[in-house]
CHARMM internal coordinates of N, CA and C (Angstrom, degrees):
IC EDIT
DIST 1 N 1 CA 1.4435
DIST 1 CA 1 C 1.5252
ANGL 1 N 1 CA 1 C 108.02
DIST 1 C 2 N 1.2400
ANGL 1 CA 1 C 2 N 111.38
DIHE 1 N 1 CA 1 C 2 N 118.90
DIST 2 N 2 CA 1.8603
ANGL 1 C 2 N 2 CA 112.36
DIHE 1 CA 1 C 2 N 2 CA 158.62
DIST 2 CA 2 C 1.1693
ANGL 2 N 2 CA 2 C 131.10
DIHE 1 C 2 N 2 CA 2 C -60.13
DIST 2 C 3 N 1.3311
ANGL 2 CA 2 C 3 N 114.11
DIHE 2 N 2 CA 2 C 3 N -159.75
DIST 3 N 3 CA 1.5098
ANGL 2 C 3 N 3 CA 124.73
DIHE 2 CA 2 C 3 N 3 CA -167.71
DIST 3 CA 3 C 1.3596
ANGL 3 N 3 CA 3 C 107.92
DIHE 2 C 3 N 3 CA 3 C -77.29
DIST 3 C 4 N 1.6225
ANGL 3 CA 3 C 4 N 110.18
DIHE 3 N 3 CA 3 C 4 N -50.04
DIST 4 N 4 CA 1.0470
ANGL 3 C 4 N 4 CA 111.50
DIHE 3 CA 3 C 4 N 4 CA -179.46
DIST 4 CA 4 C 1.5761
ANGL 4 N 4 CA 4 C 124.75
DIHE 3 C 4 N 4 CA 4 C -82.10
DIST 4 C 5 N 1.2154
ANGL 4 CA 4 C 5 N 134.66
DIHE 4 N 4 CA 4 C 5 N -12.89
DIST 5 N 5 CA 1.2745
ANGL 4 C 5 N 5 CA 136.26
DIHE 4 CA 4 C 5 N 5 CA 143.52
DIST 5 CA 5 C 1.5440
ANGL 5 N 5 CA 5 C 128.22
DIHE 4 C 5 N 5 CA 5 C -54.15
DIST 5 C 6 N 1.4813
ANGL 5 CA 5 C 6 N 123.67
DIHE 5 N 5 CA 5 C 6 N -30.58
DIST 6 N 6 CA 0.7767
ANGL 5 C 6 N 6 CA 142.73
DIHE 5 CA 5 C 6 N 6 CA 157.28
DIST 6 CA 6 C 1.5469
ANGL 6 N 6 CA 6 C 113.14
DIHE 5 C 6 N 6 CA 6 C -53.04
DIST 6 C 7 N 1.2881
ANGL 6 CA 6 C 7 N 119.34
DIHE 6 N 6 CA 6 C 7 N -67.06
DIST 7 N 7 CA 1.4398
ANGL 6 C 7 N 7 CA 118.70
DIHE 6 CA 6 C 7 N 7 CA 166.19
DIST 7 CA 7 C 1.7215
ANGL 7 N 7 CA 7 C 123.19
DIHE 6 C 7 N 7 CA 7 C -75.89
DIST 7 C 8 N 0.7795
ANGL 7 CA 7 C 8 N 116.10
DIHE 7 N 7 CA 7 C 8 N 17.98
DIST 8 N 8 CA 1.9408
ANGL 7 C 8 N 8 CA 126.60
DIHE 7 CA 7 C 8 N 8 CA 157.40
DIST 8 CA 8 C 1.3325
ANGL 8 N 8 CA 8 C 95.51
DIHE 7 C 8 N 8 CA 8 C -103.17
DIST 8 C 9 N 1.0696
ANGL 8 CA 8 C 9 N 162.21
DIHE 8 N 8 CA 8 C 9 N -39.27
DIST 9 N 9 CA 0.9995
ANGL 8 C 9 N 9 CA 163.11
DIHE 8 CA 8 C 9 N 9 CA 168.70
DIST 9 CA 9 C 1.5852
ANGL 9 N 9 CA 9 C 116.79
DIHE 8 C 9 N 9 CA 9 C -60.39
DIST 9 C 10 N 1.1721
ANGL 9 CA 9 C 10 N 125.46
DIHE 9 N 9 CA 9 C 10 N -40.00
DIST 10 N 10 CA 1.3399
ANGL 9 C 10 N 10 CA 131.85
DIHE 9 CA 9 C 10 N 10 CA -179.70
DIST 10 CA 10 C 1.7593
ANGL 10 N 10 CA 10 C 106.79
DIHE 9 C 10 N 10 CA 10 C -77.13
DIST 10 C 11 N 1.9163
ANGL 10 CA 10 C 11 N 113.64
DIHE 10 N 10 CA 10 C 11 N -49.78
DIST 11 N 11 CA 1.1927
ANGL 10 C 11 N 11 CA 113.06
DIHE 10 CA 10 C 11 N 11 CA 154.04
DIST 11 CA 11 C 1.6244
ANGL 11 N 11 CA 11 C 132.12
DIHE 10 C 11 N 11 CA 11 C -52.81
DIST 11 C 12 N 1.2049
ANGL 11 CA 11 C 12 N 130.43
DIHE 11 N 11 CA 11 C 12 N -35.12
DIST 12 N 12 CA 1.3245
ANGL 11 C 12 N 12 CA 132.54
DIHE 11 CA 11 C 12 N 12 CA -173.60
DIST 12 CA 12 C 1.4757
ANGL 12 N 12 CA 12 C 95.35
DIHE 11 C 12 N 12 CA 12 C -84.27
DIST 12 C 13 N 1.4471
ANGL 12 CA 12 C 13 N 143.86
DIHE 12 N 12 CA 12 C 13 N -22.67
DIST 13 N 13 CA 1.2635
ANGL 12 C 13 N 13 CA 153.25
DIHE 12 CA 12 C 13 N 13 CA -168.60
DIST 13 CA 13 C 1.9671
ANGL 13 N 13 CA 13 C 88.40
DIHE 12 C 13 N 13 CA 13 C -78.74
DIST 13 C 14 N 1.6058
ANGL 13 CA 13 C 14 N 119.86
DIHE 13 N 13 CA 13 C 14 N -53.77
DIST 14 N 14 CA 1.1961
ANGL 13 C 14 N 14 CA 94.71
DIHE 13 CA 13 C 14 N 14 CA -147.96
DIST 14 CA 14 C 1.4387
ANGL 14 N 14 CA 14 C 90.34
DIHE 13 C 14 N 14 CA 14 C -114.16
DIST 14 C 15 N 1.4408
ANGL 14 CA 14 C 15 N 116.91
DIHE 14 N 14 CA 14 C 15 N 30.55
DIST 15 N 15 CA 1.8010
ANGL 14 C 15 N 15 CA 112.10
DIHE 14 CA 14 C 15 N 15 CA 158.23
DIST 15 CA 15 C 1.6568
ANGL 15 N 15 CA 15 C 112.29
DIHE 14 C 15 N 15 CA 15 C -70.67
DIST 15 C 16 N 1.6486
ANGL 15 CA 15 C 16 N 103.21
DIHE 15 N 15 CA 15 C 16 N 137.07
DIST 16 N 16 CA 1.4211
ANGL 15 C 16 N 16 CA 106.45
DIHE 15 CA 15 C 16 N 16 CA 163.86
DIST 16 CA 16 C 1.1080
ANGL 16 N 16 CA 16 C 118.93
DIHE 15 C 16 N 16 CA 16 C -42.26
DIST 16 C 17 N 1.7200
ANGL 16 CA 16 C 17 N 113.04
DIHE 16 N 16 CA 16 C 17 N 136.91
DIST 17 N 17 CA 1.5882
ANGL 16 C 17 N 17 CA 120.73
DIHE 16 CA 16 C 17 N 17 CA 164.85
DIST 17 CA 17 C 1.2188
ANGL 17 N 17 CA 17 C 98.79
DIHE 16 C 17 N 17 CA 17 C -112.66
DIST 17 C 18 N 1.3623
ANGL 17 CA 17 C 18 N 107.72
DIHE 17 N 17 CA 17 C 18 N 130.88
DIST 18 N 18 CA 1.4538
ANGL 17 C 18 N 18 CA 131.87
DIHE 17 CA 17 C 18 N 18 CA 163.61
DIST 18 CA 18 C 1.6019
ANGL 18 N 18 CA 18 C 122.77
DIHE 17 C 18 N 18 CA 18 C -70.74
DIST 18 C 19 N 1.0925
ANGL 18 CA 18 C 19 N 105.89
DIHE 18 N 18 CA 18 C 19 N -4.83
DIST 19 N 19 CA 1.1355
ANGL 18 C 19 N 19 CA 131.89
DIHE 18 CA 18 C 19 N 19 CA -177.01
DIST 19 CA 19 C 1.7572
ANGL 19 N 19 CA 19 C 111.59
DIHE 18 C 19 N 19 CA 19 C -81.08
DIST 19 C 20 N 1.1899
ANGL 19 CA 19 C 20 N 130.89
DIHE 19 N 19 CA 19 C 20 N 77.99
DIST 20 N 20 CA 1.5983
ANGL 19 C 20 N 20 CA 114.44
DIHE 19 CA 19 C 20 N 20 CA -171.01
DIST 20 CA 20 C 1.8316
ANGL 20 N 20 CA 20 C 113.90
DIHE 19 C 20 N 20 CA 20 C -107.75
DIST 20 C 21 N 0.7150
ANGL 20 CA 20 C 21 N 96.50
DIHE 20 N 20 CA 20 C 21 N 14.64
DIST 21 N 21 CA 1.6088
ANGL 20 C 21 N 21 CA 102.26
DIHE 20 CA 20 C 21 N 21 CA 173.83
DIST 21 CA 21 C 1.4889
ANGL 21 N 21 CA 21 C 107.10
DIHE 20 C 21 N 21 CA 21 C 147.12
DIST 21 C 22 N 1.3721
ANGL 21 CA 21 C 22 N 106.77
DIHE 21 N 21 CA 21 C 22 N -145.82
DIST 22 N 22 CA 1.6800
ANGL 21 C 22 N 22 CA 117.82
DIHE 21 CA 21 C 22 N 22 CA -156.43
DIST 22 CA 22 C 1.8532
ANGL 22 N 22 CA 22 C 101.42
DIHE 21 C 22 N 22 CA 22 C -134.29
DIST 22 C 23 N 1.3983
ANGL 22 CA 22 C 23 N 109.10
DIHE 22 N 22 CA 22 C 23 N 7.65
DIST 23 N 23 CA 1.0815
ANGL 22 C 23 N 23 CA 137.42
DIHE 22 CA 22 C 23 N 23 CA -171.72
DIST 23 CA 23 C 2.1098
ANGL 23 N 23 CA 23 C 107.73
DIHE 22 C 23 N 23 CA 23 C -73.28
DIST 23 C 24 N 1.4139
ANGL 23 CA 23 C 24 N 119.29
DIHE 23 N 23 CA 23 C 24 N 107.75
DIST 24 N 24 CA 1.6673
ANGL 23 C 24 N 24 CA 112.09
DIHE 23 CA 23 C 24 N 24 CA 174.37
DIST 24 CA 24 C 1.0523
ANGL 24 N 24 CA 24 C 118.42
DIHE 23 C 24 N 24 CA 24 C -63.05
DIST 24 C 25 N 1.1808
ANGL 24 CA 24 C 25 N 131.41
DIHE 24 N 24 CA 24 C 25 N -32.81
DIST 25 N 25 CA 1.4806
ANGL 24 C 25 N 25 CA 136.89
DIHE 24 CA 24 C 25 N 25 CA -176.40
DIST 25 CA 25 C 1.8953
ANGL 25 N 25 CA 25 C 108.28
DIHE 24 C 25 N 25 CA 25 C -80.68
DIST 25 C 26 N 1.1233
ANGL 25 CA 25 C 26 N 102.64
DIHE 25 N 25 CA 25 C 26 N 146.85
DIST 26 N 26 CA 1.6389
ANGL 25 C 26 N 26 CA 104.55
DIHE 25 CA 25 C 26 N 26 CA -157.53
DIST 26 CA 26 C 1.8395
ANGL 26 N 26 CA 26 C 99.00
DIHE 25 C 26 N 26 CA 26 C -127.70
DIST 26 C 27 N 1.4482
ANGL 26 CA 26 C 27 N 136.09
DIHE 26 N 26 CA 26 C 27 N 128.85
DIST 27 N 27 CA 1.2654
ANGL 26 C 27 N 27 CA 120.28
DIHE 26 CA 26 C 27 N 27 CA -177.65
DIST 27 CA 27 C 1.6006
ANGL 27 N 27 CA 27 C 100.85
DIHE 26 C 27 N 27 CA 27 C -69.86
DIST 27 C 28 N 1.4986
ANGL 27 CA 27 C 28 N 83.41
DIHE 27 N 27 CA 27 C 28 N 167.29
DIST 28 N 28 CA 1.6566
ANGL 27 C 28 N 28 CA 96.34
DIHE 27 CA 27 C 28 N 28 CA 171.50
DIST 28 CA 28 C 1.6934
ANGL 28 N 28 CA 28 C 114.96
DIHE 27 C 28 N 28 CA 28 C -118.57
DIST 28 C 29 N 1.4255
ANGL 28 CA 28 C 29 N 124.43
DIHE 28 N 28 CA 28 C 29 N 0.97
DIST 29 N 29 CA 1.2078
ANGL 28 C 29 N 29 CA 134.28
DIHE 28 CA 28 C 29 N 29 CA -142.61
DIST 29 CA 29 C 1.7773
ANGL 29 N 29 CA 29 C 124.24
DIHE 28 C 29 N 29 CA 29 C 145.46
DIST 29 C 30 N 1.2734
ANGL 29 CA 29 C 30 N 117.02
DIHE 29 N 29 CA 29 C 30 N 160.84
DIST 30 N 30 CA 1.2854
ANGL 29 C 30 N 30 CA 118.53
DIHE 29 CA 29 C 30 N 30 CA 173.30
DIST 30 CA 30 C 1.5627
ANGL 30 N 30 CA 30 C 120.64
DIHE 29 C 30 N 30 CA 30 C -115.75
DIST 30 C 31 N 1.0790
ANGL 30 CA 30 C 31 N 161.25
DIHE 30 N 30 CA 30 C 31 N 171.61
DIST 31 N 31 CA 1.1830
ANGL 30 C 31 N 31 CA 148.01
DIHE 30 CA 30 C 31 N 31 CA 171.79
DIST 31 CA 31 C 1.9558
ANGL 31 N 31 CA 31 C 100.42
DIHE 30 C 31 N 31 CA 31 C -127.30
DIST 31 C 32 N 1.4687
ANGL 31 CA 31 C 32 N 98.35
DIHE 31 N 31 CA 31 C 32 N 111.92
DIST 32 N 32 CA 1.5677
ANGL 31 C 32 N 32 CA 121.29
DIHE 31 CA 31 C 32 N 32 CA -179.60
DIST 32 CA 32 C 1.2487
ANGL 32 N 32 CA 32 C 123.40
DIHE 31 C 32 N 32 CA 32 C -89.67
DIST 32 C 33 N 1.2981
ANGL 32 CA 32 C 33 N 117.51
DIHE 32 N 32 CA 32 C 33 N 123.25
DIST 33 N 33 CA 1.5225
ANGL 32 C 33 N 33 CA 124.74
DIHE 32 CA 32 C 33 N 33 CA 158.28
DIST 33 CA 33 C 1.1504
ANGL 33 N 33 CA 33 C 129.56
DIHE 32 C 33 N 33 CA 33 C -85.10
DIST 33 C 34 N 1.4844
ANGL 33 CA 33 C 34 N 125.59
DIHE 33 N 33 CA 33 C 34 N 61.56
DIST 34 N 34 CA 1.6743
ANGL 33 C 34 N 34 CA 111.17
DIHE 33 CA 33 C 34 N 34 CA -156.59
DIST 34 CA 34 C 1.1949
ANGL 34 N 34 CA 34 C 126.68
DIHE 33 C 34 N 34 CA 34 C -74.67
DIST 34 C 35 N 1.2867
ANGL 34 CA 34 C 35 N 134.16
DIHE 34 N 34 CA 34 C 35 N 12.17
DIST 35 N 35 CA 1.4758
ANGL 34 C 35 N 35 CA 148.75
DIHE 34 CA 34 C 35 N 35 CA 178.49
DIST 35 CA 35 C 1.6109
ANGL 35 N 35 CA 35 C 81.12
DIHE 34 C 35 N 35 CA 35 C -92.32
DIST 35 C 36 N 1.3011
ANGL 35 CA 35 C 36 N 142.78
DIHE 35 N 35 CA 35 C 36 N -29.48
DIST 36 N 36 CA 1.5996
ANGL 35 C 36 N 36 CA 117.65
DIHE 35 CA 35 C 36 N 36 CA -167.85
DIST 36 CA 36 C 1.4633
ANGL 36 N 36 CA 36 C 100.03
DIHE 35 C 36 N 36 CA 36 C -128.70
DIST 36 C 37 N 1.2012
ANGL 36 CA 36 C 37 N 126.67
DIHE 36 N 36 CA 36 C 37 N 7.74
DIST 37 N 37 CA 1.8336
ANGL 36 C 37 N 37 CA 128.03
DIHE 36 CA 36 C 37 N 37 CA -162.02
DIST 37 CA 37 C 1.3297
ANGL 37 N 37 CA 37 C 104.90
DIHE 36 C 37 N 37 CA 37 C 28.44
DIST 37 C 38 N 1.6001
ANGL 37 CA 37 C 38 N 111.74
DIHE 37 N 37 CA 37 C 38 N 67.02
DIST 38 N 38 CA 1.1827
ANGL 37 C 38 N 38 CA 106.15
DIHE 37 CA 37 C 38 N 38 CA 157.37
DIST 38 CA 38 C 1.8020
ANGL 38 N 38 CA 38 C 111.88
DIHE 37 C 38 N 38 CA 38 C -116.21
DIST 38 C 39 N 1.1148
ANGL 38 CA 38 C 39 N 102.21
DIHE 38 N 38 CA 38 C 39 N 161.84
DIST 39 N 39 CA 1.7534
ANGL 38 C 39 N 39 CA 105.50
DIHE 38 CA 38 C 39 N 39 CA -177.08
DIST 39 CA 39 C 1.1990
ANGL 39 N 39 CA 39 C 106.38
DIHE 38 C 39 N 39 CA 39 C -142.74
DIST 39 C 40 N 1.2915
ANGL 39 CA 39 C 40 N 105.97
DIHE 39 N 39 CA 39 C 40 N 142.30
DIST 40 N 40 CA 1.3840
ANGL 39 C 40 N 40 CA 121.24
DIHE 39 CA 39 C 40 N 40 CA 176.71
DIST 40 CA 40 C 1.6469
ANGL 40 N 40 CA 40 C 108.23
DIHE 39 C 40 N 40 CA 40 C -128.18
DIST 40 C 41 N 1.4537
ANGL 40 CA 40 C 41 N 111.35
DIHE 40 N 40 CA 40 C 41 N 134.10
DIST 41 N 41 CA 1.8755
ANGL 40 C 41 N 41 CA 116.58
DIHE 40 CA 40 C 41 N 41 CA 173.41
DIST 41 CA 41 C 1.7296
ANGL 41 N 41 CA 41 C 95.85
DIHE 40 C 41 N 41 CA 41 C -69.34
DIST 41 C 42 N 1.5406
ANGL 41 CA 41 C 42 N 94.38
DIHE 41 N 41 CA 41 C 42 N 130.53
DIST 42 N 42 CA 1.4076
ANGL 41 C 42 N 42 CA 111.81
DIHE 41 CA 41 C 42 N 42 CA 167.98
DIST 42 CA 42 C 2.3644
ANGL 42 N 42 CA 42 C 92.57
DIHE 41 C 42 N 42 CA 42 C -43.19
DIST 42 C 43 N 0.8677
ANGL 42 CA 42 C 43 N 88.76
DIHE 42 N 42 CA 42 C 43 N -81.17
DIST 43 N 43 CA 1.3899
ANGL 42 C 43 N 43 CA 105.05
DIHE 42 CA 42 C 43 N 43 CA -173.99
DIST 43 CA 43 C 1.4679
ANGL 43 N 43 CA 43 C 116.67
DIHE 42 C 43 N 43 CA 43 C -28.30
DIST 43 C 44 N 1.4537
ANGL 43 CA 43 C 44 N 126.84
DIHE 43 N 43 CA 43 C 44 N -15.36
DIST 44 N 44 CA 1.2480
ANGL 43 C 44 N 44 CA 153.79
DIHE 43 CA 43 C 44 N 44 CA -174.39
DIST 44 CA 44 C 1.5586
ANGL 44 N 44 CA 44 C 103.48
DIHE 43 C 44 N 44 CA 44 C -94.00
DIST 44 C 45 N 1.6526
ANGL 44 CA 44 C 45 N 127.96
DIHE 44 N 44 CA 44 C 45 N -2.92
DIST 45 N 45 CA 1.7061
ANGL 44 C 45 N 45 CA 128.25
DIHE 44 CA 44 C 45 N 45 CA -139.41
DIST 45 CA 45 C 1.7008
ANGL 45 N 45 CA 45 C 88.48
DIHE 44 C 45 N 45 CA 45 C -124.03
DIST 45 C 46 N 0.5590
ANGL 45 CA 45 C 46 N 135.14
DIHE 45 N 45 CA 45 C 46 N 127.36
DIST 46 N 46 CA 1.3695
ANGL 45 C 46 N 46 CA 136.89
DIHE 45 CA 45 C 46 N 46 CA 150.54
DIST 46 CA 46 C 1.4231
ANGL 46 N 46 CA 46 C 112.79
DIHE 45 C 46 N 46 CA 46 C -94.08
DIST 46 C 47 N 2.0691
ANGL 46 CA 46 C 47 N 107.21
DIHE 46 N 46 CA 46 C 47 N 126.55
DIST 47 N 47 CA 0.7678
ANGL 46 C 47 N 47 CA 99.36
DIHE 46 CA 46 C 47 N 47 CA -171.78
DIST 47 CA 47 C 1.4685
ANGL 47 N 47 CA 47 C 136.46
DIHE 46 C 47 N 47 CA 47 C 111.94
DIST 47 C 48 N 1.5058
ANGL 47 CA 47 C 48 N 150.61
DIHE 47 N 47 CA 47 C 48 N 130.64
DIST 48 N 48 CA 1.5835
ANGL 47 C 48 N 48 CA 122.57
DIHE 47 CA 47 C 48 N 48 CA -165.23
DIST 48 CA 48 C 1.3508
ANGL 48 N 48 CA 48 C 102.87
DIHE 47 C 48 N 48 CA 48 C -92.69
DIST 48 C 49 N 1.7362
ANGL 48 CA 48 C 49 N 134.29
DIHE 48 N 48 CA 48 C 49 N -24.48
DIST 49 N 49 CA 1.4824
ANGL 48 C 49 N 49 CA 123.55
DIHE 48 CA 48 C 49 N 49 CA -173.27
DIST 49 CA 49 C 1.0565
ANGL 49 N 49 CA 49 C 127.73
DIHE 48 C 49 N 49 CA 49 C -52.76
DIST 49 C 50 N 1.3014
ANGL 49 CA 49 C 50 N 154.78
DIHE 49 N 49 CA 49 C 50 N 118.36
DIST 50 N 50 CA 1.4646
ANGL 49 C 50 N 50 CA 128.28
DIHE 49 CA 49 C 50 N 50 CA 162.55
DIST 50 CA 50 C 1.3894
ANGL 50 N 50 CA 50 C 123.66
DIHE 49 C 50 N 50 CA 50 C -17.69
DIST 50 C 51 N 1.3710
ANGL 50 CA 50 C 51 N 114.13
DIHE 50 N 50 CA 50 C 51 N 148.02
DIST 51 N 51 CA 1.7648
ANGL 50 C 51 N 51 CA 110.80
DIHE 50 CA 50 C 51 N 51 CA 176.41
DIST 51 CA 51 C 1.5435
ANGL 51 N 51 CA 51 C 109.50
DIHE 50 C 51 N 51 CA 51 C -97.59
DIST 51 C 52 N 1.4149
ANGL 51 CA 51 C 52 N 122.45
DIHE 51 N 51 CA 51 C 52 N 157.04
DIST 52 N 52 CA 1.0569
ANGL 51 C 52 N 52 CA 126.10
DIHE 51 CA 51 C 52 N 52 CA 166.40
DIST 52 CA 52 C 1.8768
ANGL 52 N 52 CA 52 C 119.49
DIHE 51 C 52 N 52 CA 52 C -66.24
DIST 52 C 53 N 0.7053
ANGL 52 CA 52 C 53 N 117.79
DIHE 52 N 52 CA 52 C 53 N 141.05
DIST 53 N 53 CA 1.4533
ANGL 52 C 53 N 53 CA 129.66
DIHE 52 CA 52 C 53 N 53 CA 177.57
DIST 53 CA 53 C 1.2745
ANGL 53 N 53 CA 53 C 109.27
DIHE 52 C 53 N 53 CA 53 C -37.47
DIST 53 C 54 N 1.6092
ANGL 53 CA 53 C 54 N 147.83
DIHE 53 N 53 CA 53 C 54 N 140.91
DIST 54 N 54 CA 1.5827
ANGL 53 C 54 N 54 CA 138.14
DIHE 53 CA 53 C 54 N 54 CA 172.31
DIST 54 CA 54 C 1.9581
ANGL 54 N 54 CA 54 C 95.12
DIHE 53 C 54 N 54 CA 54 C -70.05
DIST 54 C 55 N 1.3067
ANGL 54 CA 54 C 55 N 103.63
DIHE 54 N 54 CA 54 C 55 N -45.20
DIST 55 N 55 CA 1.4763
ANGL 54 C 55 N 55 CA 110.23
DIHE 54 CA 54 C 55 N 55 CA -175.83
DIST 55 CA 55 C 1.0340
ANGL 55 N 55 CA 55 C 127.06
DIHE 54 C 55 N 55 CA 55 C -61.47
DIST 55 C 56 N 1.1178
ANGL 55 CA 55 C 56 N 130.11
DIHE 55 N 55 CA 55 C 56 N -84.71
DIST 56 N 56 CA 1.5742
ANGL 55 C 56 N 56 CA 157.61
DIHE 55 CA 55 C 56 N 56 CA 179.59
DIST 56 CA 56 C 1.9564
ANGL 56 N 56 CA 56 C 113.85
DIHE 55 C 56 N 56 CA 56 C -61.45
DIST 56 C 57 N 1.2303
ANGL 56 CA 56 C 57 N 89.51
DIHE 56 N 56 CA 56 C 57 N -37.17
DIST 57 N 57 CA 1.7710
ANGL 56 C 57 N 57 CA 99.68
DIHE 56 CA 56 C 57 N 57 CA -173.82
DIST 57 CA 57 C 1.6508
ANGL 57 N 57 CA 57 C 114.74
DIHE 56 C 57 N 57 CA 57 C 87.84
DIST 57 C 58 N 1.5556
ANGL 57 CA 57 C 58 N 115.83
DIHE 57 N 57 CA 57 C 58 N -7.22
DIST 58 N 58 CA 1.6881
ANGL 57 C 58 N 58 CA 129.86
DIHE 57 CA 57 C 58 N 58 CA -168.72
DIST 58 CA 58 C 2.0251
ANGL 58 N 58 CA 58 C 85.65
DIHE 57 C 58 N 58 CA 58 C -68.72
DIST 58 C 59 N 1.6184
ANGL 58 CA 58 C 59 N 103.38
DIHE 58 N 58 CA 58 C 59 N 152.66
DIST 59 N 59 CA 1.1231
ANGL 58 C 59 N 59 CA 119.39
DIHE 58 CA 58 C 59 N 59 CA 138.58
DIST 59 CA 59 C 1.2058
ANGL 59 N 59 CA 59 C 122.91
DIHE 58 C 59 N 59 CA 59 C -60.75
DIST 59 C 60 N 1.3273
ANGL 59 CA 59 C 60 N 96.08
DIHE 59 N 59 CA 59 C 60 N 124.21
DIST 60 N 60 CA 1.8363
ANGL 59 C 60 N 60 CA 116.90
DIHE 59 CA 59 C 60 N 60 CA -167.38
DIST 60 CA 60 C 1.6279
ANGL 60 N 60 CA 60 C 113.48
DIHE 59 C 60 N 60 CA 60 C -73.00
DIST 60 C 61 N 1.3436
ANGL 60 CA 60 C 61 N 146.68
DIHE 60 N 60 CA 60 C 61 N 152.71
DIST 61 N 61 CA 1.7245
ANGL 60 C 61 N 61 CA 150.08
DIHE 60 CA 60 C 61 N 61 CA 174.11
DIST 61 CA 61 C 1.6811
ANGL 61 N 61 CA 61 C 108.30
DIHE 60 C 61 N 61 CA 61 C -91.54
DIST 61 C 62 N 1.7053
ANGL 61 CA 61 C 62 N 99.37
DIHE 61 N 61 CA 61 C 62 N 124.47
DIST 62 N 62 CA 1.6964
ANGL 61 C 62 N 62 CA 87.97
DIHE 61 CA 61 C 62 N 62 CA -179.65
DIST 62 CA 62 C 1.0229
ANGL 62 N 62 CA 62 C 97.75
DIHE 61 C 62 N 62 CA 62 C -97.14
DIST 62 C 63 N 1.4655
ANGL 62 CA 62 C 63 N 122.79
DIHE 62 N 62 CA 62 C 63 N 156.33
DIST 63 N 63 CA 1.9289
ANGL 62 C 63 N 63 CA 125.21
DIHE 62 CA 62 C 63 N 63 CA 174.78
DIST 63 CA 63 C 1.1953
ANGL 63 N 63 CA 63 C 83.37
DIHE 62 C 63 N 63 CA 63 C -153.25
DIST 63 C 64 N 1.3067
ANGL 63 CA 63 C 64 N 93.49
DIHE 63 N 63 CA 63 C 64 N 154.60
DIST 64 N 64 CA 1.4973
ANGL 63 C 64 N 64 CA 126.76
DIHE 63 CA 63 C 64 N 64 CA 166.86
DIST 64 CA 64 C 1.4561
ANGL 64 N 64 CA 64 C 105.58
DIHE 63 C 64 N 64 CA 64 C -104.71
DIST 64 C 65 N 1.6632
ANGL 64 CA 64 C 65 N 102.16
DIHE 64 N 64 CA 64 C 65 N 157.59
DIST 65 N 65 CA 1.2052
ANGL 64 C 65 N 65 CA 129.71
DIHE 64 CA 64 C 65 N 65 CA 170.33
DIST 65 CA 65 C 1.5709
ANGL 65 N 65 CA 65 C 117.13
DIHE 64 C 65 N 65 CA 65 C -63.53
DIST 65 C 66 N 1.0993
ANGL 65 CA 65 C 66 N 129.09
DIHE 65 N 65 CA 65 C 66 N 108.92
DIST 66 N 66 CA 1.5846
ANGL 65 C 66 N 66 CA 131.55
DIHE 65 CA 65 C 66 N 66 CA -178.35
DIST 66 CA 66 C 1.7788
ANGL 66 N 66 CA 66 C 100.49
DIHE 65 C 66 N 66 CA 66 C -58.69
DIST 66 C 67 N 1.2291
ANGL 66 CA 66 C 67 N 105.22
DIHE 66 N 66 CA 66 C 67 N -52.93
DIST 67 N 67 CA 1.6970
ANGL 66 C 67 N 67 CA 123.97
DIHE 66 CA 66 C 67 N 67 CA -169.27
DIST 67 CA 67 C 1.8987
ANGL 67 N 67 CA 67 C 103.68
DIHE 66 C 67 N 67 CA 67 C -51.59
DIST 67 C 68 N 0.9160
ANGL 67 CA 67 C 68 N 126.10
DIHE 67 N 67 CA 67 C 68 N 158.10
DIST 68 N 68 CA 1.6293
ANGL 67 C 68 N 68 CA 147.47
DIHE 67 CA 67 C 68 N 68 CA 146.53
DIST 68 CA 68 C 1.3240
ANGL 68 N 68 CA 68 C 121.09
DIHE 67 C 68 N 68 CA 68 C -59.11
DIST 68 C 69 N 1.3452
ANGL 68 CA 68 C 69 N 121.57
DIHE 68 N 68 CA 68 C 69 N -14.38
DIST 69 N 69 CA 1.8855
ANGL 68 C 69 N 69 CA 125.70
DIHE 68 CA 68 C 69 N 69 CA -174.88
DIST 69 CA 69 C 1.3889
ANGL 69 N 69 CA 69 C 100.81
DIHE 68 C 69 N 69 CA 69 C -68.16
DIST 69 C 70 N 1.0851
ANGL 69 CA 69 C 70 N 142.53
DIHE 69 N 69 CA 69 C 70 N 7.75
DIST 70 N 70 CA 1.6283
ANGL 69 C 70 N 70 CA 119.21
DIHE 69 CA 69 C 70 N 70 CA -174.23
DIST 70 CA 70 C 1.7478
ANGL 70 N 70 CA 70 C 109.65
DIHE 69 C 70 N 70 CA 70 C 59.47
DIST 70 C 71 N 1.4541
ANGL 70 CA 70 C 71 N 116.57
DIHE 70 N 70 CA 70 C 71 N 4.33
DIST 71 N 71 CA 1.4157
ANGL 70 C 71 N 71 CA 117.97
DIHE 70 CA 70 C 71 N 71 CA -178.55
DIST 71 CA 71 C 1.2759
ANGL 71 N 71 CA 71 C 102.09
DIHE 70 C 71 N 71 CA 71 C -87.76
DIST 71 C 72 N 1.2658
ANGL 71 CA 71 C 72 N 159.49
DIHE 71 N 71 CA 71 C 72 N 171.14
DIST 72 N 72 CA 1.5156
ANGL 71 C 72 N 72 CA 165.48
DIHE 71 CA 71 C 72 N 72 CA 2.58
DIST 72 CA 72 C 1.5528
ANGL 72 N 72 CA 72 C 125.80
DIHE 71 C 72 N 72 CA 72 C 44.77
DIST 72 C 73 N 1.4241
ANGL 72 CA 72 C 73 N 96.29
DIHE 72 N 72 CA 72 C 73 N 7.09
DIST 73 N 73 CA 2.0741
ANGL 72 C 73 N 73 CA 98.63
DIHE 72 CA 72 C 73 N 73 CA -176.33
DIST 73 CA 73 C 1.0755
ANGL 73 N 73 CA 73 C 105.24
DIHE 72 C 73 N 73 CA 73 C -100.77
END
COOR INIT
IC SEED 1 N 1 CA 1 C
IC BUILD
C-alpha cells in the first residue's frame, strides 16, 4: 500500500458515523454549563426544565447540534 492509500484510509477511518448505537431514542441537544464545561445529554435530564449544574448549581444552556452526526457536542 502507498502513501496515498495509506492516507484514504486514515480519512475514511476518521469520518463521522452517524451510526451511534442500537439505541431508538435519538438526542436532540445537550444542556451546558459554560462557566464550568460541564455537559449533560438532553436524554440523561429528566423532565422538560433545565437542570441545575452538578458544579456551580447555575441553570444549565440547551443547544443543539448544528452538524447531522446525531452528536450533541
Amino acid at each position: 500500500m502507498g502513501l496515498f492509500g495509506t492516507l484514504k484510509e486514515a480519512f475514511v477511518a476518521s469520518t463521522p458515523s452517524t451510526d451511534r448505537g442500537s439505541g431508538t431514542t435519538e438526542s436532540k441537544g445537550a444542556y451546558w454549563c459554560h462557566d464550568c464545561d460541564e455537559r449533560l445529554l438532553d436524554l440523561d435530564v429528566a423532565g422538560e426544565e433545565p437542570p441545575a449544574c452538578p458544579d456551580c448549581g447555575d441553570e444549565m444552556d440547551f443547544e443543539r447540534s448544528p452538524g447531522s452526526t446525531g452528536c450533541a457536542c
